[in-house]
C-alpha positions as CSV (number, residue, x, y, z in Angstrom):
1,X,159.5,100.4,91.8
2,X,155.6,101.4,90.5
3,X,155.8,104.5,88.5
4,X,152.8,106.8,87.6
5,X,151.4,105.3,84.5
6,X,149.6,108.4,83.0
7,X,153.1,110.1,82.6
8,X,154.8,107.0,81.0
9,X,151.6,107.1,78.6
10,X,152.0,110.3,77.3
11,X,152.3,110.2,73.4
12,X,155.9,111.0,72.3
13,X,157.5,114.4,73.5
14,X,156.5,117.8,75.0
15,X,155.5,119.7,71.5
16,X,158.3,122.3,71.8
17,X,160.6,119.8,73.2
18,X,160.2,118.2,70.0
19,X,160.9,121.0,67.5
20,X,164.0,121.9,69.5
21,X,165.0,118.6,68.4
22,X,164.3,118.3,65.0
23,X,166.2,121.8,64.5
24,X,169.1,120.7,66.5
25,X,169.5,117.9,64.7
26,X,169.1,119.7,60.9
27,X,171.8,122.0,62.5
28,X,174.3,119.4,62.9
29,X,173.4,118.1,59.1
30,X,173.3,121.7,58.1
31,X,176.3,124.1,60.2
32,X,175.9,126.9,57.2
33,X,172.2,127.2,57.8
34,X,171.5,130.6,59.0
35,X,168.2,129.5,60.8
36,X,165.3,131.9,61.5
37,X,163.3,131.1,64.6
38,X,159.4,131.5,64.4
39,X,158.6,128.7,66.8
40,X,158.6,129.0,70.4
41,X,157.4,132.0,72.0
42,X,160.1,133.2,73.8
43,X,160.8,137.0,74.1
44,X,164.0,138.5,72.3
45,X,163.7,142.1,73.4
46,X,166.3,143.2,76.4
47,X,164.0,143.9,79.4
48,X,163.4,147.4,80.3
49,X,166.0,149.1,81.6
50,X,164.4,150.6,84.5
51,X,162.8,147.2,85.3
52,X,166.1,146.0,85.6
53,X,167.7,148.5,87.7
54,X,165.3,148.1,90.2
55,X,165.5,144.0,90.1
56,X,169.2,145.2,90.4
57,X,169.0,147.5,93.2
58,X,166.9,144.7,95.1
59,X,169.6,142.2,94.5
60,X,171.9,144.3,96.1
61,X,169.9,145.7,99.1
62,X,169.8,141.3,100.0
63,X,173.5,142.1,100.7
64,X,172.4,144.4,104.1
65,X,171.6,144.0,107.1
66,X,168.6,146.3,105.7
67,X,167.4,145.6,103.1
68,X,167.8,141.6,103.1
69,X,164.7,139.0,102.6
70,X,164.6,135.7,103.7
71,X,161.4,133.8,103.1
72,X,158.6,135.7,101.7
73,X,154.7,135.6,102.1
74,X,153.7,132.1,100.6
75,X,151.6,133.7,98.1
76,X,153.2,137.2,97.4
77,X,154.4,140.8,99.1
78,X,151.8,143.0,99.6
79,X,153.2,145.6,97.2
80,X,153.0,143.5,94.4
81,X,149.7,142.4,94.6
82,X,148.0,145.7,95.5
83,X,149.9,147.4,92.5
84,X,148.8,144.1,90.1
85,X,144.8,145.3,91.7
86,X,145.0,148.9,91.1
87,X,146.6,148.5,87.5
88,X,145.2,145.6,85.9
89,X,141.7,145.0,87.5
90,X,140.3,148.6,89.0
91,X,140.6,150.2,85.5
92,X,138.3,147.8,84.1
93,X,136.1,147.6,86.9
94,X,137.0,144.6,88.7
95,X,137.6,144.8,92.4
96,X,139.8,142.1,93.9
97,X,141.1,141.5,97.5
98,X,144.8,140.8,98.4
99,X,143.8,137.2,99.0
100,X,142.5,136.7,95.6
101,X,145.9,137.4,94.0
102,X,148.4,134.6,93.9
103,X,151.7,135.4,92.9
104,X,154.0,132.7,91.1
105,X,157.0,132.0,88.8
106,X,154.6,132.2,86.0
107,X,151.1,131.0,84.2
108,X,152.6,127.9,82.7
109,X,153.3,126.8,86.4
110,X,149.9,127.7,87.2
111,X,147.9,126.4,84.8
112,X,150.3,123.3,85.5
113,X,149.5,123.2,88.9
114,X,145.9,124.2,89.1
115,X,144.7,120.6,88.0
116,X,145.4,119.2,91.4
117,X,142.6,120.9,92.9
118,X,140.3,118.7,90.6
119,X,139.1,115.4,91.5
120,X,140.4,112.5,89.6
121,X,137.2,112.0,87.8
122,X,137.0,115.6,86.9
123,X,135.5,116.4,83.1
124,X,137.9,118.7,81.6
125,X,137.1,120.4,78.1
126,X,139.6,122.6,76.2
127,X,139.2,124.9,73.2
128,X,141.1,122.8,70.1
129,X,144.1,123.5,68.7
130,X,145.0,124.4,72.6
131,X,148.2,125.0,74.7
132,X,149.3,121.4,75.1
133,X,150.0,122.1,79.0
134,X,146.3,122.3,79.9
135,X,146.0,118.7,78.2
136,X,149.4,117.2,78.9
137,X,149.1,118.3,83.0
138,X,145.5,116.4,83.3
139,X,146.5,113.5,81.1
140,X,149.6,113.0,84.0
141,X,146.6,113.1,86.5
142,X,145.0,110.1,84.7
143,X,142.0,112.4,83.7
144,X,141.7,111.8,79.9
145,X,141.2,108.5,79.7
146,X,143.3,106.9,76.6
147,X,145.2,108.4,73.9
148,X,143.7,106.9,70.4
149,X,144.1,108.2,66.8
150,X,145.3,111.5,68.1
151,X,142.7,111.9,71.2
152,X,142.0,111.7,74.6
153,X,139.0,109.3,75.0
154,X,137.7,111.3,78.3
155,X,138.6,114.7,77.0
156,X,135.5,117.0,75.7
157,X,137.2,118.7,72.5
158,X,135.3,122.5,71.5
159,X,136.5,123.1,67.8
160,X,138.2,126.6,67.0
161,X,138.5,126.9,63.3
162,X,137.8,128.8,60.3
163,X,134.8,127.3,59.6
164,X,133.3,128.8,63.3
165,X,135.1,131.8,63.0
166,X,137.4,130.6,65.8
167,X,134.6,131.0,67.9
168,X,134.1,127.4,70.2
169,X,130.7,126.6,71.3
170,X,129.9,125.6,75.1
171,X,129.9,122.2,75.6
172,X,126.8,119.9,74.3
173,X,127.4,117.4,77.5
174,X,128.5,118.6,81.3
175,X,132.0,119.1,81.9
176,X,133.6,120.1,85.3
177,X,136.3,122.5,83.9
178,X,136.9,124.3,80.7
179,X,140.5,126.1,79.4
180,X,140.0,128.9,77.7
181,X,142.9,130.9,76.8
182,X,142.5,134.9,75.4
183,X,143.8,136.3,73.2
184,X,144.4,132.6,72.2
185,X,147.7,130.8,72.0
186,X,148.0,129.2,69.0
187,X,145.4,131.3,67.0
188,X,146.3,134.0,67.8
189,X,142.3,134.9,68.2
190,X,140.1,136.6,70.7
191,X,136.7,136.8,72.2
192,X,134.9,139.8,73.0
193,X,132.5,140.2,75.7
194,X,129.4,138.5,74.5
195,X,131.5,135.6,72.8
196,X,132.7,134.9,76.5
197,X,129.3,135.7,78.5
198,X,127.9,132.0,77.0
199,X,130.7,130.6,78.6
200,X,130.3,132.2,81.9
201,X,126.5,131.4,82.0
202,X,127.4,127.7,81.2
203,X,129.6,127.4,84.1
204,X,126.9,128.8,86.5
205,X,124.5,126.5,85.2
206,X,126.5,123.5,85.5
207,X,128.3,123.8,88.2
208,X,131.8,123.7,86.9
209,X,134.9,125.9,86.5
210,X,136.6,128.3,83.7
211,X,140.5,128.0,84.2
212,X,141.0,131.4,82.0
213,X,144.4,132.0,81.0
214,X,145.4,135.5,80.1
215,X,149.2,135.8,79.3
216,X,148.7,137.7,76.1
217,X,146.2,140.6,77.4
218,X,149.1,143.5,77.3
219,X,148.4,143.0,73.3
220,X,144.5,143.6,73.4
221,X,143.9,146.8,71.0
222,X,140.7,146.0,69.4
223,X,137.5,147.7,71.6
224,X,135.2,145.6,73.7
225,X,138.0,142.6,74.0
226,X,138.4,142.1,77.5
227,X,141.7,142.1,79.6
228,X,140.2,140.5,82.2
229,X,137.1,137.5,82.7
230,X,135.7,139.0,85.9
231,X,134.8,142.0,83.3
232,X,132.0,139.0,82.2
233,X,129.1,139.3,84.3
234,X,128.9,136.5,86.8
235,X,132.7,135.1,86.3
236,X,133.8,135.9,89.8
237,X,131.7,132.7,91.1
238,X,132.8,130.5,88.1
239,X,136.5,131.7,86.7
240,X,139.8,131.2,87.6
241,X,142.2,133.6,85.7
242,X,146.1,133.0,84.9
243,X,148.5,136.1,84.3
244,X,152.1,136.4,83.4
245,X,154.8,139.0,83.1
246,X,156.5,136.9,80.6
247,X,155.0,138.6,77.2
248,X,153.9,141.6,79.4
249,X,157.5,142.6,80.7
250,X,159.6,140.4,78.5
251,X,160.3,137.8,81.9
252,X,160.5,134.4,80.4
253,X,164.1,134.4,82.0
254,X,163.3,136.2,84.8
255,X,159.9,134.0,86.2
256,X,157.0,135.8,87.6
257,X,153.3,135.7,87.2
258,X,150.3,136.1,89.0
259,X,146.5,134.1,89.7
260,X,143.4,135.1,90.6
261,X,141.2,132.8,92.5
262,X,138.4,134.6,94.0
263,X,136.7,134.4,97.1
264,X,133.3,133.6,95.4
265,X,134.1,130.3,93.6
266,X,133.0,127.2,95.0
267,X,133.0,123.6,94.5
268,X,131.8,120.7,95.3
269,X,133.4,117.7,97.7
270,X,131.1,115.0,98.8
271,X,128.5,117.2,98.9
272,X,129.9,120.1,100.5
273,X,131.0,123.8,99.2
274,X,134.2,124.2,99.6
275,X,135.8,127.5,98.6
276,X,138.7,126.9,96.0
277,X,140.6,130.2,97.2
278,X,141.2,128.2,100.2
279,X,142.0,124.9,98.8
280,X,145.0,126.8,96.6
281,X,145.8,128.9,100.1
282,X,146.7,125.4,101.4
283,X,148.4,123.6,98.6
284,X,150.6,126.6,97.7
285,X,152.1,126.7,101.4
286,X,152.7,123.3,101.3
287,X,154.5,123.0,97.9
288,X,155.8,126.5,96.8
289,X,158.0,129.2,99.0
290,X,157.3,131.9,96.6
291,X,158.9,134.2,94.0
292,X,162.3,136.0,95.2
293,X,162.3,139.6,96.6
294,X,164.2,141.1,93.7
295,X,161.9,139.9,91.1
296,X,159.1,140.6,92.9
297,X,160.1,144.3,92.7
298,X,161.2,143.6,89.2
299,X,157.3,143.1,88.6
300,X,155.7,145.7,90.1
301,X,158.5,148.3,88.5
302,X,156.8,147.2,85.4
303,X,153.5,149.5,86.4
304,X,155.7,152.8,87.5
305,X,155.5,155.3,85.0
306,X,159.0,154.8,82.8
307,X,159.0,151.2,83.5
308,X,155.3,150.7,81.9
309,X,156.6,153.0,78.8
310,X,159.3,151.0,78.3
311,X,157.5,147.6,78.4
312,X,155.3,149.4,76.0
313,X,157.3,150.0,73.5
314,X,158.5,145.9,73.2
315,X,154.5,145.4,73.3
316,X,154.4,147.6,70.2
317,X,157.9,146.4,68.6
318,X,156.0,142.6,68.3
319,X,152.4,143.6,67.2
320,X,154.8,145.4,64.2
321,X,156.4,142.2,63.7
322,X,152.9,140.6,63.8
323,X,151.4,142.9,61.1
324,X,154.9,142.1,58.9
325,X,154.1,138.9,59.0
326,X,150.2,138.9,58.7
327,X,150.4,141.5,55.7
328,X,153.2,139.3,54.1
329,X,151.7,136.5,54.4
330,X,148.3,137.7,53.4
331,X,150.1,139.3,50.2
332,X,151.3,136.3,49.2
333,X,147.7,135.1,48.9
334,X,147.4,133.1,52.9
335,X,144.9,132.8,54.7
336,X,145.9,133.8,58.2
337,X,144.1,134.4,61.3
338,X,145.0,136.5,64.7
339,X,148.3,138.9,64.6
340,X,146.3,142.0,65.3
341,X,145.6,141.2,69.7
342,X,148.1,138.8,70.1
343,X,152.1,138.3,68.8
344,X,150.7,134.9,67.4
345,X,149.7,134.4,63.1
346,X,148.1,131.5,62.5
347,X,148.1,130.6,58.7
348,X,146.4,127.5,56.8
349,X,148.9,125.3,55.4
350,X,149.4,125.4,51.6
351,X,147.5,123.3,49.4
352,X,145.8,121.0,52.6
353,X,149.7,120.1,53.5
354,X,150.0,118.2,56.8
355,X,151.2,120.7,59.6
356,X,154.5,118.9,60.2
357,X,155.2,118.5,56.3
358,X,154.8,122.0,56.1
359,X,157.0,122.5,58.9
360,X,159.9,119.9,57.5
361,X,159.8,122.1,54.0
362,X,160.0,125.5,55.9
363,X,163.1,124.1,57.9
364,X,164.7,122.5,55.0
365,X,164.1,125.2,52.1
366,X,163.6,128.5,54.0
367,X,165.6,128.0,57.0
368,X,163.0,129.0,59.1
369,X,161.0,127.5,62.5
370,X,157.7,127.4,63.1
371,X,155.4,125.2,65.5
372,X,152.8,122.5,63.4
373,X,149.2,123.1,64.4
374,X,148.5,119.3,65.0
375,X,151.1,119.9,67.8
376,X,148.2,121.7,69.8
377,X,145.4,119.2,68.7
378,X,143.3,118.0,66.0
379,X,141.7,120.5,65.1
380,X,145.2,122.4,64.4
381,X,146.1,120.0,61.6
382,X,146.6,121.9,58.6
383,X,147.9,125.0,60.0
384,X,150.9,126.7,61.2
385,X,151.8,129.4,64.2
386,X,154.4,131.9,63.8
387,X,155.3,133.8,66.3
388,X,156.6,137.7,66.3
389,X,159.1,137.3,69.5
390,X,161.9,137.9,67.0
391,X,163.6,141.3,65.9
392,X,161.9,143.1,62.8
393,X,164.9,142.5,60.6
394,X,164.7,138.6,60.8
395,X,160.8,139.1,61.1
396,X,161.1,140.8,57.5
397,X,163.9,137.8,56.1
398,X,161.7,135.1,57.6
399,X,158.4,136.4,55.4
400,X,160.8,137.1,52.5
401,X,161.9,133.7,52.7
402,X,158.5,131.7,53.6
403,X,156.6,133.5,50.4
404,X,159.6,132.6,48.0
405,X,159.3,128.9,49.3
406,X,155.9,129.2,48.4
């Protein structure tokens, strides 16, 4: 039996697959620990009430002659994706088609899945530290060449640090596709206009393709960061962008997301223009029977009046969390970055301490998870992510605890 070598390659586990290990494990040494989780970003808030009525009444109406659904549109109901248009691209000036609009169980699948439309000798450059998906997912394809010393030999690295101001530079060689992700998982960091707009113009000039992934927009505050690329001038021929209702509406258990592929983008196959829109049209029919009825009305309850107002109010519950533990942290004399757009703090290590050191003294003195930077690349060693997807009280315990360790 030949198996695909590029997966059996991969270096050691999935990053999160690995701290759920190491906890576990300390667990079973440790049953009294009373263990604070800071790590993985999954949601803790219940979901909005009305969202879930309405999920609810759906579910119910499948049990009628009615109001059942069997197969859906391969790419979303109609209702979804016009209400998806009118609230998160017409405000900010973007005008989309129903084609353009994608609906899926989520941007993780996406941004998964989206490789496949690349050839096999596709350059692919990613902001670093980075969400290991966009790596891991191309390295399965065979794309990034061989792992040595902690890198991909084919894979163009763009440094995010404090040094740059977490701002990455375009790419000095050409590239076929850049990630970008905004406001940025792990650093928490985002790009306003102008810090995208080289990006943008580099992709027109070169011929290649932004895969923009935008789970963590509903947390944008600050003025003149935008919710969307295509609010770039020019990124409608050059951008891809990935959306999720999982930080939005609290639907990491529930599954539903959305992507936007417009009409406009282009590439290249032997020579010919081929329009990517199309290209995903016909892979997701062939692979993917959609998101279920109820949870496709689950998602566009989120924009109705009491649903959005309760979503809201988890949206502002986290960014608290955030500034808890960006002002306790701070305080305690860290330097920490992001916290303010985005439920993600990313701190330097103390005293130059590897990433997964710090990470083993956390667990072992403080009781309390976090995710090691070098977990998301090189340029993550020596720093941490916490995340504020818990409640306040073990938000406020979790600070208390990580500035008396330090």
């Amino acid at each position: 039996m030949k198996l695909n070598p590029h997966i059996a390659a991969l270096p050691a586990g999935y990053l999160f697959a690995e701290i759920a290990k190491r906890v576990k494990m300390y667990s079973q040494e440790h049953p009294e620990a009373d263990i604070l989780k800071l790590g993985i970003g999954d949601v803790t808030r219940p979901l909005s009430a009305y969202v879930a009525g309405k999920m609810a009444d759906a579910a119910a109406a499948m049990a009628t002659k009615e109001g059942f659904h069997g197969y859906g549109p391969d790419y979303g109901y109609d209702f979804l994706i016009n209400t998806i248009i009118e609230h998160d691209y017409v405000p900010y000036g973007v005008n989309l088609t129903e084609e353009e609009v994608f609906i899926s169980d989520g941007a993780k699948s996406d941004v998964g899945n989206l490789q496949e439309l690349f050839a096999p000798d596709a350059v692919i450059a990613v902001t670093d530290p980075v969400y290991p998906v966009y790596v891991d997912s191309n390295a399965m394809a065979g794309r990034l060449g061989e792992y040595q010393d902690g890198k991909w030999s084919r894979l163009v690295y763009l440094p995010c640090n404090a040094e740059n101001g977490f701002v990455p530079s375009v790419p000095e060689e050409h590239v076929d596709v850049i990630y970008l992700c905004y406001p940025n998982n792990p650093t928490g960091t985002v790009l306003t206009k102008e810090q995208l707009k080289p990006f943008v113009d580099y992709a027109l000039r070169n011929d290649a393709v932004i895969v923009c992934d935008s789970a963590y927009k509903a947390f944008i505050t600050t003025e003149n960061v935008p919710h969307s690329i295509y609010e770039v001038e020019g990124a409608e021929k050059c951008a891809i962008e990935c959306c999720s209702f999982s930080k939005t509406a609290g639907f990491t258990g529930v599954r539903c997301g959305y992507m936007v592929i417009p009409k406009a983008l282009m590439g290249d196959v032997n020579g010919e223009k081929i329009s990517l829109n199309r290209m995903w049209q016909r892979r997701s029919s062939t692979k993917f029977n959609g998101v279920s009825f109820p949870v496709q009305v689950a998602s566009a309850a989120v924009y109705d009046e009491q649903g959005w107002q309760e979503v809201m109010e988890s949206i502002a519950a986290y960014r608290e969390n955030a500034r808890i533990i960006r002002e306790g942290l701070e305080k305690a004399g860290c330097t920490v970055f992001g916290g303010v757009d985005s439920p993600y703090v990313w701190m330097k290590t103390p005293n130059g301490m590897k990433s997964w050191d710090f990470f083993d003294l956390l667990l072992t003195k403080a009781h309390v998870v976090g995710t090691p930077g070098e977990g998301f690349g090189p340029s993550g060693e020596g720093y941490f992510r916490l995340t504020a997807f818990n409640t306040k009280e073990n938000t406020i315990e979790a600070v208390r605890r990580i500035v008396s360790v330090l």
